[in-house]
C-alpha positions in Angstrom: 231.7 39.2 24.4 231.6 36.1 26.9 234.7 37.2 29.5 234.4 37.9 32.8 237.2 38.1 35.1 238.4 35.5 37.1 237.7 35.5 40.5 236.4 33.9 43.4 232.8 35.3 43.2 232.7 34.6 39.5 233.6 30.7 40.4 235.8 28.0 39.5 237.4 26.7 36.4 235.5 23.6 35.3 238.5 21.7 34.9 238.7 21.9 38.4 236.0 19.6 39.9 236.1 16.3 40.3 233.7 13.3 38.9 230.2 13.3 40.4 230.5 16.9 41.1 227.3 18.9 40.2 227.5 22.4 39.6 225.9 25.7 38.2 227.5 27.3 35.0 228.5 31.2 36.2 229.9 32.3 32.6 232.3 30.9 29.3 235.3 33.1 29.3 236.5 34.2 25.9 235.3 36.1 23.0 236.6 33.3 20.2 235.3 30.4 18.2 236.0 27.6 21.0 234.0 30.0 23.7 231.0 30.0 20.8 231.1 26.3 20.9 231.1 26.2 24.4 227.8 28.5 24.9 226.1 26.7 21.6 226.7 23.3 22.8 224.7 24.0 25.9 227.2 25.7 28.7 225.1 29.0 29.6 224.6 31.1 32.6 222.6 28.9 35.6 222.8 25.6 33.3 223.1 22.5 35.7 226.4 20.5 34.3 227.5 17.0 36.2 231.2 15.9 36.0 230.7 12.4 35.0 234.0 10.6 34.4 237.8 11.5 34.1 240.0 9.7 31.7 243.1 8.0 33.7 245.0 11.0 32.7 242.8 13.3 33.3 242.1 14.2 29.3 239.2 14.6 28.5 236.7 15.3 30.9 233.1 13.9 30.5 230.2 16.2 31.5 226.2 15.5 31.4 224.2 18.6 30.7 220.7 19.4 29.4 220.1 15.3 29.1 223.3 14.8 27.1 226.8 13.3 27.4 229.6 15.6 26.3 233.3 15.0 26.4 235.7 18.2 26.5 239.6 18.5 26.6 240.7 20.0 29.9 241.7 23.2 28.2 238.1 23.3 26.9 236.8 23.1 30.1 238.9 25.6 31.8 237.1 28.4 29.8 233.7 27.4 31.8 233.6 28.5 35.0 231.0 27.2 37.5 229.9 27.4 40.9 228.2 24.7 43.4 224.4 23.9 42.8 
């Protein structure tokens, strides 16, 4: 339902980008409960996400998106991929 295959014109893993990064949302790979979350909690096609903070070892990962703070596991995040805004 939500997968589209990885690569380089479909963008880059969310879990990739470092803090203060802002970025685009391309897609939410998956077709399971987590990639559900994802979309319902706000990670849709052309939605502007911010990389906010890393924890020290790198787990989790705080975003900001549509005027909220959210805070996703890096395996989580991997399943969002984005491309530069």
């Amino acid at each position: 339902m939500f997968e589209i295959p990885h690569d380089a014109a479909a963008g880059t893993p969310l879990d990739r980008e470092r803090a203060g990064a802002s970025l685009r949302v391309v897609s939410v790979q998956g077709d399971d409960a987590i990639a559900r979350r994802l979309v319902d909690l706000g990670f849709r096609p052309n939605t502007e996400v911010r990389v906010e903070r890393l924890a020290p070892l790198g787990d989790p990962i705080q975003f900001r998106l549509h005027g909220y703070r959210l805070a996703l596991r890096r395996s989580e995040a991997r399943r969002v991929l984005v491309t530069a805004r």
